[in-house]
C-alpha positions as a Markdown table, in Angstrom:
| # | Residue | x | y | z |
|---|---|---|---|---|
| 1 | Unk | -37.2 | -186.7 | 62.7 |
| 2 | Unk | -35.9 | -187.1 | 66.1 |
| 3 | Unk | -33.2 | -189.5 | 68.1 |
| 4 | Unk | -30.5 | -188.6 | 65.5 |
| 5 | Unk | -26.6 | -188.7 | 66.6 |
| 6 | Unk | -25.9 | -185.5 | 67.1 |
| 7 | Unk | -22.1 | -183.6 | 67.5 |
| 8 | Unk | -22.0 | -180.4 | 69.4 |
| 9 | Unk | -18.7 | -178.7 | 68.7 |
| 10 | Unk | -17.3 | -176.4 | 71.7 |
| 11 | Unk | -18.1 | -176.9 | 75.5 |
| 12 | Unk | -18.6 | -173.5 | 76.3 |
| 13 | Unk | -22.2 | -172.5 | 77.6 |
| 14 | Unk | -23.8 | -171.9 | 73.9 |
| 15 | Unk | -22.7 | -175.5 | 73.1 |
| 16 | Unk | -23.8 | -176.8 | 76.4 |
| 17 | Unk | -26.8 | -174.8 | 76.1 |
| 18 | Unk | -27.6 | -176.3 | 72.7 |
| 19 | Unk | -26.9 | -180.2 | 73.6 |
| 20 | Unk | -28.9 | -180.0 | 76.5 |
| 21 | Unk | -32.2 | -178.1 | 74.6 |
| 22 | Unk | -31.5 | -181.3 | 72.0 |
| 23 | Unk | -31.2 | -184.0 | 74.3 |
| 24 | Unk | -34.5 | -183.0 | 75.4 |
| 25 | Unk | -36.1 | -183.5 | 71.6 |
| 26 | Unk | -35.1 | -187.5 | 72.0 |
| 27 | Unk | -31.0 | -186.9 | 70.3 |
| 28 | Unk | -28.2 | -188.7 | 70.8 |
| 29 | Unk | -25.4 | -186.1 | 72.0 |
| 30 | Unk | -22.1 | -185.8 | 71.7 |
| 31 | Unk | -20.1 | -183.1 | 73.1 |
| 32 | Unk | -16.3 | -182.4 | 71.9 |
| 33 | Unk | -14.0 | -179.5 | 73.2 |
| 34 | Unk | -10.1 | -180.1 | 74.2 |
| 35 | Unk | -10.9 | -177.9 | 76.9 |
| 36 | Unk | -13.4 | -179.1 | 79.7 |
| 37 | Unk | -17.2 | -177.7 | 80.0 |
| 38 | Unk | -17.3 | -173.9 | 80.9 |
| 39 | Unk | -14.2 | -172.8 | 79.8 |
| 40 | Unk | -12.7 | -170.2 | 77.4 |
| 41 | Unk | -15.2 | -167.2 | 77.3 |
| 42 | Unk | -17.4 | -169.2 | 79.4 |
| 43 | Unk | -15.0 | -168.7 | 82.5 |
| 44 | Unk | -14.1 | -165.5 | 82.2 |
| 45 | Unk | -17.3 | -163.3 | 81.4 |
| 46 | Unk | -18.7 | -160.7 | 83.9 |
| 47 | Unk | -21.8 | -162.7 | 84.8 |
| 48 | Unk | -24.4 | -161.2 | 83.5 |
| 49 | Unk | -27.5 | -162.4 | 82.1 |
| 50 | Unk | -27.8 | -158.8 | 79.9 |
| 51 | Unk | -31.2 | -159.0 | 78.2 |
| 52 | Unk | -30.8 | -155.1 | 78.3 |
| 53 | Unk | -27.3 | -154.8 | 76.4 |
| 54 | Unk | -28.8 | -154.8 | 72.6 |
| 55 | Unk | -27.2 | -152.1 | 70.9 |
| 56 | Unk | -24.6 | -153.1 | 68.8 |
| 57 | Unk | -21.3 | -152.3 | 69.0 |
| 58 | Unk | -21.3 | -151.0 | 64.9 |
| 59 | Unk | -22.4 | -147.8 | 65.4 |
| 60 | Unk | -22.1 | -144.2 | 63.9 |
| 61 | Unk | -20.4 | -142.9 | 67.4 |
| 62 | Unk | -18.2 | -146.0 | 67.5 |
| 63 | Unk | -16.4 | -145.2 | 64.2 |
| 64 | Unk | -15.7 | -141.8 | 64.7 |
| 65 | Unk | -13.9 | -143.6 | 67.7 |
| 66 | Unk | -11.8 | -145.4 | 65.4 |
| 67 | Unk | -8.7 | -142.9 | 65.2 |
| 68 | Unk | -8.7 | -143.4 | 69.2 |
| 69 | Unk | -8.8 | -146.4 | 69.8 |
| 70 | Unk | -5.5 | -146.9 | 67.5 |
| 71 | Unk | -3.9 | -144.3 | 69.5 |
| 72 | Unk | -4.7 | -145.2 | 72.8 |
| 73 | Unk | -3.8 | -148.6 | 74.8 |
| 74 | Unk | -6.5 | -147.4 | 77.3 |
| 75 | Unk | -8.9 | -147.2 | 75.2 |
| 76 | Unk | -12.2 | -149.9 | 75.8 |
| 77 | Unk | -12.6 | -151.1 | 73.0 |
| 78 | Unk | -8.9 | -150.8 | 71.2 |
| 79 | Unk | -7.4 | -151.7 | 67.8 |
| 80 | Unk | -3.5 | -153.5 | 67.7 |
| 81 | Unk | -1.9 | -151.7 | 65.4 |
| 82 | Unk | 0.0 | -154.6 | 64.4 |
| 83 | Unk | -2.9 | -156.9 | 63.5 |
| 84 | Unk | -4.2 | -154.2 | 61.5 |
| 85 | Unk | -3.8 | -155.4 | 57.8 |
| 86 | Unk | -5.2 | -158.2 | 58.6 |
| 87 | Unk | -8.1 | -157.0 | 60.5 |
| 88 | Unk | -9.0 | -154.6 | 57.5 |
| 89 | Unk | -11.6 | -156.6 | 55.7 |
| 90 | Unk | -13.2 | -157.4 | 59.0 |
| 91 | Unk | -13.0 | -153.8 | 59.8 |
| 92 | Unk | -14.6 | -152.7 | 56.1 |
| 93 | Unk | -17.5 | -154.9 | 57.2 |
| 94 | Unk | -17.9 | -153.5 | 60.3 |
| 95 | Unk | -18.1 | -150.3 | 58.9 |
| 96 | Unk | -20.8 | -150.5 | 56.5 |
| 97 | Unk | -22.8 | -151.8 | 59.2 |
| 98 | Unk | -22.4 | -148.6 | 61.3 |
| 99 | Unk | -25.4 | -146.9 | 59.1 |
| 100 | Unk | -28.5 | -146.0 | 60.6 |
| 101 | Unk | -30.8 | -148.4 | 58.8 |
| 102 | Unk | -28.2 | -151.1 | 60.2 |
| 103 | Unk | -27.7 | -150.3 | 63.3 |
| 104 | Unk | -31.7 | -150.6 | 63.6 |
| 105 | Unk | -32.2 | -153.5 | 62.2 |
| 106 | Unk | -29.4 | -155.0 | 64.2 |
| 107 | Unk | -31.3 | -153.1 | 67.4 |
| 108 | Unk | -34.1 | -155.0 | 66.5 |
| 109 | Unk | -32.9 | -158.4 | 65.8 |
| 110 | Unk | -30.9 | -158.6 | 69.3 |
| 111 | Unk | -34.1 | -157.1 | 71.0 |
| 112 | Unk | -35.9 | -159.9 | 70.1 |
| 113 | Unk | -33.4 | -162.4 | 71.0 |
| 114 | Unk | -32.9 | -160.7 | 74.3 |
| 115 | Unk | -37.1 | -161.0 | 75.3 |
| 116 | Unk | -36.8 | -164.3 | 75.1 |
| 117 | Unk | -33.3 | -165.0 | 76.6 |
| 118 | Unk | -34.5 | -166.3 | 80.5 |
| 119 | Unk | -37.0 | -168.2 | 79.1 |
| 120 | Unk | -34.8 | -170.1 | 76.9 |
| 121 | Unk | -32.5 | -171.3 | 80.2 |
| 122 | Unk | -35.3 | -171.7 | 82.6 |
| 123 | Unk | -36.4 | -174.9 | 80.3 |
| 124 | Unk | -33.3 | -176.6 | 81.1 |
| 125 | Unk | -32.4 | -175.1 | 84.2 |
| 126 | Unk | -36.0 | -175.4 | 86.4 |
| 127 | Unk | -35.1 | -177.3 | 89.7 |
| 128 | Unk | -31.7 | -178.0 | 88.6 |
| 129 | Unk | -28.6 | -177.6 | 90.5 |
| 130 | Unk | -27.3 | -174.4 | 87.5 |
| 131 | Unk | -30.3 | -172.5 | 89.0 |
| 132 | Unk | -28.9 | -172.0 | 92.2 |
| 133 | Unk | -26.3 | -170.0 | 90.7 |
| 134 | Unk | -28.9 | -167.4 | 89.2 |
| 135 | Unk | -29.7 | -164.7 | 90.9 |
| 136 | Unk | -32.0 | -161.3 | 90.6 |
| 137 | Unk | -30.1 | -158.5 | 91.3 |
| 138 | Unk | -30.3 | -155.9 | 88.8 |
| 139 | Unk | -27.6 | -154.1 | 87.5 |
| 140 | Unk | -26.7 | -150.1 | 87.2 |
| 141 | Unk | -24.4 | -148.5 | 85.1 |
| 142 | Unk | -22.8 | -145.7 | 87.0 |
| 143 | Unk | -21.7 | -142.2 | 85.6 |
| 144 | Unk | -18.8 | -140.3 | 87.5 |
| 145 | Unk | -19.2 | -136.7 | 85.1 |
| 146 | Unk | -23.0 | -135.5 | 84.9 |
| 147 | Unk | -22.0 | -135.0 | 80.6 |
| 148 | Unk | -21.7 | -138.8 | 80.1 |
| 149 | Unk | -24.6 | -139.8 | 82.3 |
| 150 | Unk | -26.9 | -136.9 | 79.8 |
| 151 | Unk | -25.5 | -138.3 | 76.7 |
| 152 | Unk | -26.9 | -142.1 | 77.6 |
| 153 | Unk | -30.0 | -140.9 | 78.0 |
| 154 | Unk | -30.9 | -142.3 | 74.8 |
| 155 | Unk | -29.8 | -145.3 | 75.1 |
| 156 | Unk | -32.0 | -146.0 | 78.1 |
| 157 | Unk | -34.4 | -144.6 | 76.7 |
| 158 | Unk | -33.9 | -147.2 | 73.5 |
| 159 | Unk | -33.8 | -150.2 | 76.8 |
| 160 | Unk | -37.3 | -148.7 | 77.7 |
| 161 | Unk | -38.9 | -149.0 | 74.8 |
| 162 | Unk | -38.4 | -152.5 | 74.5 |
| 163 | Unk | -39.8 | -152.6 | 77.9 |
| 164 | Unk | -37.0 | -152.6 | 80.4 |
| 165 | Unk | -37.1 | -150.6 | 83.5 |
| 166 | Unk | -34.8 | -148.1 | 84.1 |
| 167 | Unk | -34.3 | -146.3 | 87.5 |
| 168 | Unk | -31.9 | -142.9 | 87.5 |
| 169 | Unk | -30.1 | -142.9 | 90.9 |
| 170 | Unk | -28.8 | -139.7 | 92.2 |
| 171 | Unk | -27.4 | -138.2 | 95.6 |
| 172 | Unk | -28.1 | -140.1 | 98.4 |
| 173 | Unk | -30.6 | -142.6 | 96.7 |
| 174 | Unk | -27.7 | -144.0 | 94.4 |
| 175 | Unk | -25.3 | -144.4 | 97.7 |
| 176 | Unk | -28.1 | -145.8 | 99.3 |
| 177 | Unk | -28.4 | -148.7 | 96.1 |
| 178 | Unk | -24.7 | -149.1 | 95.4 |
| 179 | Unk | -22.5 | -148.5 | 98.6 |
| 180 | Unk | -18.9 | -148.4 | 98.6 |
| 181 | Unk | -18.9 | -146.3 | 95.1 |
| 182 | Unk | -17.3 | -142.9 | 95.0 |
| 183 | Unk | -18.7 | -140.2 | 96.9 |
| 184 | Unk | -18.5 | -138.3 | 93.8 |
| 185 | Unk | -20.4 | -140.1 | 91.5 |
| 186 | Unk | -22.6 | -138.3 | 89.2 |
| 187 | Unk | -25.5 | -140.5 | 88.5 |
| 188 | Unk | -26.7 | -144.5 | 87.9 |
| 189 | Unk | -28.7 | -145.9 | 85.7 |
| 190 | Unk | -30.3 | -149.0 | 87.6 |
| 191 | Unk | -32.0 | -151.7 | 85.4 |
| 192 | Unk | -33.7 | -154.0 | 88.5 |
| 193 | Unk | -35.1 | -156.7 | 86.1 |
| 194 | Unk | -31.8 | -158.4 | 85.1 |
| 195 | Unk | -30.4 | -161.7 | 86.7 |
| 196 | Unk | -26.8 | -162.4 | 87.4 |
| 197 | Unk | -24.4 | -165.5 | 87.6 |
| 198 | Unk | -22.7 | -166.0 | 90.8 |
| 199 | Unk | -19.9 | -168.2 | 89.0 |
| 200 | Unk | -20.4 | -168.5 | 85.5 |
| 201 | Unk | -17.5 | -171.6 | 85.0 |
| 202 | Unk | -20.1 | -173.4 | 87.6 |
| 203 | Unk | -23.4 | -172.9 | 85.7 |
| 204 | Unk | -22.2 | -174.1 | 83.1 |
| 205 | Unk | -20.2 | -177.4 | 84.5 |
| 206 | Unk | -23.3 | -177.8 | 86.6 |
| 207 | Unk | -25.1 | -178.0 | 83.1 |
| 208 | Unk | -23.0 | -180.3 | 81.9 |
| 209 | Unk | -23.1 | -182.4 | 84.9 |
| 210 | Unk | -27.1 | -182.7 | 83.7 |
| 211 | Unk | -26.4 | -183.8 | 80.1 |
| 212 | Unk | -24.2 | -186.6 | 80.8 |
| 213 | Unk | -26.7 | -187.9 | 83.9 |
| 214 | Unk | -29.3 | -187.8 | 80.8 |
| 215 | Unk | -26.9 | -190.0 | 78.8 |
| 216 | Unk | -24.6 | -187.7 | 76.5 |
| 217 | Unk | -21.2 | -187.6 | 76.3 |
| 218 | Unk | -18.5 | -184.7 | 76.8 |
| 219 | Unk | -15.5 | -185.8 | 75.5 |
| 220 | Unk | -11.5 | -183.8 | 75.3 |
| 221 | Unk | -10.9 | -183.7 | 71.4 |
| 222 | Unk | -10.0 | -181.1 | 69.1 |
| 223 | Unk | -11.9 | -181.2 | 65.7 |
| 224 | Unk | -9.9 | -180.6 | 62.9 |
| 225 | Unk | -12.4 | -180.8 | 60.0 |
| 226 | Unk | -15.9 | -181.4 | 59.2 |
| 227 | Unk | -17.0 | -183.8 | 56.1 |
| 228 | Unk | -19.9 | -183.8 | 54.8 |
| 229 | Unk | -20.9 | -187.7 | 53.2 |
| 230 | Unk | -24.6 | -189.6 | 52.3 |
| 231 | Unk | -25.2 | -190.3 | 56.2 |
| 232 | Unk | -24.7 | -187.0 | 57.5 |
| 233 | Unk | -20.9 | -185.4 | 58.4 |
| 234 | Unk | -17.8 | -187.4 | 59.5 |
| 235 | Unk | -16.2 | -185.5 | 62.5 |
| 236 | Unk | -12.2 | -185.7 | 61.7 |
| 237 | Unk | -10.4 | -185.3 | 65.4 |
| 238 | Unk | -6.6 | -186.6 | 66.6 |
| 239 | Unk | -8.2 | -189.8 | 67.9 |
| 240 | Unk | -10.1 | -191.1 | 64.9 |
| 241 | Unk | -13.9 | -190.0 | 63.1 |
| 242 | Unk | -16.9 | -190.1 | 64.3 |
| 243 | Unk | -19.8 | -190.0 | 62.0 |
| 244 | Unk | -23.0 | -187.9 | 63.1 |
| 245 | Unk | -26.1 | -187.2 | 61.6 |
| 246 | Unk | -25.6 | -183.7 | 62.6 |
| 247 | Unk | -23.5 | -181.2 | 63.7 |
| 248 | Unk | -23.7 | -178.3 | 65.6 |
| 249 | Unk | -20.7 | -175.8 | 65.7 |
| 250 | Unk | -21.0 | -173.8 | 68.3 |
| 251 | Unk | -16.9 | -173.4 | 69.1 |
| 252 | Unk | -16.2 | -169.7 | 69.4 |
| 253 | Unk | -13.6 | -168.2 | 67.1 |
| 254 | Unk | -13.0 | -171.9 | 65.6 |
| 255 | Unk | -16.5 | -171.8 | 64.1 |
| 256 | Unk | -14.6 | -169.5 | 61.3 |
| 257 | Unk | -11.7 | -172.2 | 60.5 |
| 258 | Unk | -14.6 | -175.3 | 60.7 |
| 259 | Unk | -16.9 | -172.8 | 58.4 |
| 260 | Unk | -14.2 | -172.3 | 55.8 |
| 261 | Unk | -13.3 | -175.7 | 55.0 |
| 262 | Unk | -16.8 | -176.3 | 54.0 |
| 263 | Unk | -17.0 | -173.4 | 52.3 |
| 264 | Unk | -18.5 | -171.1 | 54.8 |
| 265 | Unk | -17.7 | -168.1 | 55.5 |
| 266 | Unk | -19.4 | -166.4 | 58.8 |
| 267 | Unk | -17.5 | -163.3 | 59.2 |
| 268 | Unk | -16.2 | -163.8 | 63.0 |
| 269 | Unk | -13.9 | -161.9 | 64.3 |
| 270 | Unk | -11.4 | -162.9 | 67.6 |
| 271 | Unk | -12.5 | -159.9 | 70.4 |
| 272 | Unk | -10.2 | -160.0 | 73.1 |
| 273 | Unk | -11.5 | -159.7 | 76.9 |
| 274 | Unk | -9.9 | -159.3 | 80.2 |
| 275 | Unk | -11.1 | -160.1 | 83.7 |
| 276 | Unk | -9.5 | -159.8 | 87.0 |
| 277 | Unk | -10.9 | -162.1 | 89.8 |
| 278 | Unk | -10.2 | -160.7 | 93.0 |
| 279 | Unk | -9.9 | -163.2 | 96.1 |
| 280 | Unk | -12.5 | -160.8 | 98.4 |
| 281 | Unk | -16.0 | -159.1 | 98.3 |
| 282 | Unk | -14.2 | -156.1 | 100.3 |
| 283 | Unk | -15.7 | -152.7 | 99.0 |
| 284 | Unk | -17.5 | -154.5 | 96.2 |
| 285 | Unk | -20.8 | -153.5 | 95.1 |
| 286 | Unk | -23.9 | -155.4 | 95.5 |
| 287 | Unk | -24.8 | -156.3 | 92.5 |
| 288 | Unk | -22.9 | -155.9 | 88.6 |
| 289 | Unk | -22.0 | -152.3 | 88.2 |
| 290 | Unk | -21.2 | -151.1 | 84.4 |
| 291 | Unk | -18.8 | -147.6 | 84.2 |
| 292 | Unk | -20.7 | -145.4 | 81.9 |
| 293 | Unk | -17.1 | -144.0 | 81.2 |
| 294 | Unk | -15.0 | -147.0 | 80.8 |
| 295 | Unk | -16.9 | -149.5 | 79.6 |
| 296 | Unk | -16.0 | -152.4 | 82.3 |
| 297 | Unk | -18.2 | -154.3 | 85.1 |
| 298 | Unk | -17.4 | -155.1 | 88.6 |
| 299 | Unk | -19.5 | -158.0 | 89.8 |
| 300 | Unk | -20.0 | -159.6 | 93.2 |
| 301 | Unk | -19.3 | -163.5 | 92.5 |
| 302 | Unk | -19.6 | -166.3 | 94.7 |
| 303 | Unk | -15.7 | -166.7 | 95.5 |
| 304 | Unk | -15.1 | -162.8 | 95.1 |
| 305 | Unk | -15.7 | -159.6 | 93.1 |
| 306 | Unk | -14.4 | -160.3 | 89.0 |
| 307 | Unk | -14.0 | -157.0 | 87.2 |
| 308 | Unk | -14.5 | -158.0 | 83.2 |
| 309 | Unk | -14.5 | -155.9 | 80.2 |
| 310 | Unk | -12.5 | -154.4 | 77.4 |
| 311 | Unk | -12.3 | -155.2 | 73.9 |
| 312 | Unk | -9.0 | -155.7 | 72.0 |
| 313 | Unk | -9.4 | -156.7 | 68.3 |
| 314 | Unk | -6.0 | -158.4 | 67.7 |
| 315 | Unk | -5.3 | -162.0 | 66.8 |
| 316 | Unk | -6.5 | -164.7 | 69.2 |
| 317 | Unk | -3.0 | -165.9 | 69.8 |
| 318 | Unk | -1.1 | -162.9 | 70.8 |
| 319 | Unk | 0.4 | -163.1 | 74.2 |
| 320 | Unk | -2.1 | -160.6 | 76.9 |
| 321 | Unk | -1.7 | -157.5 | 77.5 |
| 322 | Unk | -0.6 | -157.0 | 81.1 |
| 323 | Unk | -1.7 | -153.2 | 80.7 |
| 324 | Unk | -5.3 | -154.0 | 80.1 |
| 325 | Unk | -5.1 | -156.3 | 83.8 |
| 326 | Unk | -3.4 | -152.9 | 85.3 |
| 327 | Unk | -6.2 | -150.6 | 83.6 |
| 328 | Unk | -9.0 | -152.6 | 85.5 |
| 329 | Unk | -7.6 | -152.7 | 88.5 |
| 330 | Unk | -6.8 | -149.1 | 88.9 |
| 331 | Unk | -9.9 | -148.1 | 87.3 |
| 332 | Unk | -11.8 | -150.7 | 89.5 |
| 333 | Unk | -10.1 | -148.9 | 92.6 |
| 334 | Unk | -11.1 | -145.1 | 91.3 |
| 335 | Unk | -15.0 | -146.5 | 91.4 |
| 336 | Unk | -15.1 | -148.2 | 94.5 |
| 337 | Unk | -12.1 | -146.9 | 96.5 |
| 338 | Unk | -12.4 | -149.9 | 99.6 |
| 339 | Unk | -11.8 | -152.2 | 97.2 |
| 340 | Unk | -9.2 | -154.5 | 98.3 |
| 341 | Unk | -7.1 | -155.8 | 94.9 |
| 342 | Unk | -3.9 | -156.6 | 96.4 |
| 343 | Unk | -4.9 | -160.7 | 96.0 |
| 344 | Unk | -6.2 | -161.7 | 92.4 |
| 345 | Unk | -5.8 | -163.8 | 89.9 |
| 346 | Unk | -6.0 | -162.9 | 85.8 |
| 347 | Unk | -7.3 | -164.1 | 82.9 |
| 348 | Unk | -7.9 | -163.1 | 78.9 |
| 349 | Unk | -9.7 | -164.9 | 75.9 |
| 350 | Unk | -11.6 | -164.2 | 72.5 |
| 351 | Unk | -14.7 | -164.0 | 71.9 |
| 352 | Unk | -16.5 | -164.5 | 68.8 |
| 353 | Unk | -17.3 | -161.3 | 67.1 |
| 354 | Unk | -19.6 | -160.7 | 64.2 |
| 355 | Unk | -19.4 | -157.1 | 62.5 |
| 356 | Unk | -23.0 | -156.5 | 63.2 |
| 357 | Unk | -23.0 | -158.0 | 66.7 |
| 358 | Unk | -25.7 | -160.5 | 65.4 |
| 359 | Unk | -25.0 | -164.1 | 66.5 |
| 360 | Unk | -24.5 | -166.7 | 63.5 |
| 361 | Unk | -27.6 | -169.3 | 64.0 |
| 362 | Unk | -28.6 | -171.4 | 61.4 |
| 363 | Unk | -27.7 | -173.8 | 58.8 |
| 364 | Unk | -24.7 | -173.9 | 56.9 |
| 365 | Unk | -25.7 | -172.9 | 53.2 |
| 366 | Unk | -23.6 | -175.5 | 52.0 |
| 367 | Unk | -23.7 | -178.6 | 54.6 |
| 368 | Unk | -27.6 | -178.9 | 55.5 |
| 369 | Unk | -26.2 | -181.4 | 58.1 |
| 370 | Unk | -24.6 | -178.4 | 59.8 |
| 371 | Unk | -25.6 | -175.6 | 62.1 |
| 372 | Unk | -23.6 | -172.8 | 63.6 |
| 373 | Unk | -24.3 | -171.4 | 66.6 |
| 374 | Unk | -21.4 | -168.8 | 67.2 |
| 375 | Unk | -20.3 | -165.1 | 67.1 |
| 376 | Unk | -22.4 | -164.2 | 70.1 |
| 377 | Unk | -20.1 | -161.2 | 71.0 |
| 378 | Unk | -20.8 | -159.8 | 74.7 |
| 379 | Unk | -23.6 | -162.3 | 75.2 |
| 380 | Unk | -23.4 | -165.3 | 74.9 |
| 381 | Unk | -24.2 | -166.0 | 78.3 |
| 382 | Unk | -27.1 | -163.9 | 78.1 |
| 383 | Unk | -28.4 | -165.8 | 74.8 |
| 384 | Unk | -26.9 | -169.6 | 75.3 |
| 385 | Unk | -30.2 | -170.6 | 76.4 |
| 386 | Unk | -32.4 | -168.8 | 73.7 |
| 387 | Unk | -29.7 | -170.0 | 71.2 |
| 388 | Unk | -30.1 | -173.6 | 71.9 |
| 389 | Unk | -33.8 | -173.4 | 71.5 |
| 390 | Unk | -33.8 | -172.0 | 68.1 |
| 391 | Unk | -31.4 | -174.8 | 67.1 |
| 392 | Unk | -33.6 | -177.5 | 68.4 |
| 393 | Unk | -36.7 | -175.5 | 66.7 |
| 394 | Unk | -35.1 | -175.7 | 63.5 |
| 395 | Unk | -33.9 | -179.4 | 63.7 |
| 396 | Unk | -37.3 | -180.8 | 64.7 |
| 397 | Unk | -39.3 | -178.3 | 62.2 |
| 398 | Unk | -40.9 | -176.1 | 64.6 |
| 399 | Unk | -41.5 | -172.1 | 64.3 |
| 400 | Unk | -38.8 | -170.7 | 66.1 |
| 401 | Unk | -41.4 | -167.7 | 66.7 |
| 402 | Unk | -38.4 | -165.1 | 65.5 |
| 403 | Unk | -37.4 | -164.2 | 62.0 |
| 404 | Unk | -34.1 | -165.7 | 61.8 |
| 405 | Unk | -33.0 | -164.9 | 58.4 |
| 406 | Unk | -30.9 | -162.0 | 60.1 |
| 407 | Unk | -29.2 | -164.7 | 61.7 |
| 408 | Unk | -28.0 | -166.7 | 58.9 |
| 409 | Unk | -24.4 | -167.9 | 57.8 |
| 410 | Unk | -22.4 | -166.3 | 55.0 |
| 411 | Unk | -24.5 | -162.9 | 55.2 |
| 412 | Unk | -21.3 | -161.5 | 55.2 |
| 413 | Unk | -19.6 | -164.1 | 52.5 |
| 414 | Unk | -19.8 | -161.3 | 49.5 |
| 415 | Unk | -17.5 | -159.3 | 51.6 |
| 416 | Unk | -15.4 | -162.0 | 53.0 |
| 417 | Unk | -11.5 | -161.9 | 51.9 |
């Protein structure tokens, strides 16, 4: 069935991403965020189209980490101590998913979502103004001690075999690739197949710009509930209803509080990020540089270099955390000492976070009229465009070539508090 009324919940580049992929099946779209296209998570990401960065974060090394990252505000990926009663049956989840059988299948599932993450935006992106904003550069992950660069050998290795090149950089070679980073640098892990986003707020305003010149709408309202009736789902928002045939959720952390009140339960959690955009490309690198010790990137942008990274599981609403800004500027500095960061501006938000790093995609088990499209973690630049195939796949009836059953909502409802 095609030319249905469609609501896409959440302007961010999954929900762009899916709107446009269904305005080209024949739909009517709708588009409703209170915050304009591109923002939230979409703004303040590192910029990187990462088909490489499929390992989840649920792993056995991870939870050993645990005890750390409680004690630690410097910590990457760091725990409020505050939050933490109420974080606890997100946590227990988490955990279980840290077994080896899990963290394989997990592997697996965001391997395959990865292969076919560029084709899924060059569909809607071919000749159009959002593609001038892509750009081949590769990326390297750099290692300042020689022990942390051996113990990710594995994990390049694991990139490998799902058929991503990986170049080692060493000595004069890796100065050669990434000038400006510290003489003593250890070693770099190059992977020269991945594609970066000169200004990620742009690609995805630019995409936007496209799905209203093809007749949708984007329009500044807050959804406060979803109901499902005979003709599809009434849309509740501030200004009135608006009654759909279909509705996609793709709205980050709010997918949860939508989910819930039709009895859905997805298992997100709120993962807090940091980025700090600095005003020039002094001493940057030239092209998005990963530190195999602390877990942040530094990216060359089109108005600047934006350092990004860190994960803070607190609640979404909690003031930021000016230490985490400080921690990326002075670690930014130690990696690529010309950097200039005496101009820059700050940002934080929350991405959606399931507890095996799998996105939510698929129909709600209780609302047929319903699809999530959330929880995308680290990537949801990296999979908005894959994402909003599989959604238009499912609503037209074609084979989304993928097993999605790993994807579906409430695979964590048995365990849900």
């Amino acid at each position: 069935m095609s030319g249905r009324d469609i609501v896409v919940i959440g302007a961010g580049v999954v929900g762009i991403s899916c709107a446009r992929w269904l305005q080209r099946d024949g739909h009517r779209v709708r588009v409703l965020d209170p915050q304009s296209p591109g923002q939230g998570c979409s703004f303040g990401n590192a910029g990187v189209f990462a088909v490489d960065s499929f390992i989840p974060v649920a792993t056995p090394q991870t939870l050993k980490s645990v005890p750390g990252m409680l004690l630690s505000p410097a910590s990457p990926l760091r725990l409020c101590w505050r939050d933490l009663p109420r974080l606890t049956p997100w946590l227990m989840r988490f955990a279980l998913q840290t077994r080896r059988t899990r963290v394989r299948a997990a592997t697996e599932t965001l391997a395959g979502l990865c292969a076919g993450a560029m084709d899924g935006y060059r569909v809607i992106t071919e000749a159009r103004p959002a593609a001038d904003l892509m750009r081949h550069t590769g990326w390297a992950t750099v290692f300042e001690r020689a022990a942390t660069a051996a113990s990710a050998r594995q994990a390049m290795e694991e990139r490998e075999r799902h058929g991503w090149q990986v170049r080692w950089l060493e000595g004069a070679e890796l100065h050669a690739r990434i000038p400006g980073v510290r003489r003593d640098a250890a070693a770099a892990a190059e992977m020269p197949d991945i594609w970066m986003c000169a200004d990620p707020a742009g690609f995805v305003e630019r995409l936007a710009d496209d799905l209203r010149a093809d007749g949708g709408a984007i329009e500044a309202e807050r959804v406060e509930s979803l109901r499902p009736n005979d003709s599809g789902v009434r849309v509740e928002t501030p200004a009135g209803a608006i009654q759909a045939d279909h509705v996609v959720v793709a709205a980050g952390v709010e997918s949860e509080r939508l989910a819930v009140g039709l009895g859905d339960r997805l298992g997100l959690a709120a993962e807090r990020g940091y980025h700090a955009m600095l005003a020039s490309g002094e001493g940057g690198p030239p092209m998005p540089i990963m530190s195999g010790e602390h877990k942040f990137v530094t990216t060359p942008m089109a108005r600047g270099v934006r350092m990004a990274g860190t994960s803070e599981f607190t609640r979404a609403d909690r003031p930021a955390d000016p230490r985490r800004i400080d921690m990326l500027l002075e670690r930014g500095r130690h990696l690529f000492p010309g950097l200039r960061t005496d101009e820059y501006t700050q940002w934080m938000g929350s991405r959606s976070t399931t507890p095996d790093s799998v996105p939510v995609i698929g129909r709600s088990a209780t609302t047929p009229a319903v699809t999530y499209a959330s929880g995308h973690q680290h990537l949801g630049l990296t999979l908005a465009g894959v994402t909003g195939r599989l959604v238009a796949d499912d609503l037209a009836g074609r084979d989304p070539g993928i097993d999605m059953r790993p994807l579906r909502p409430n695979r964590f409802r048995l365990l849900s508090g």
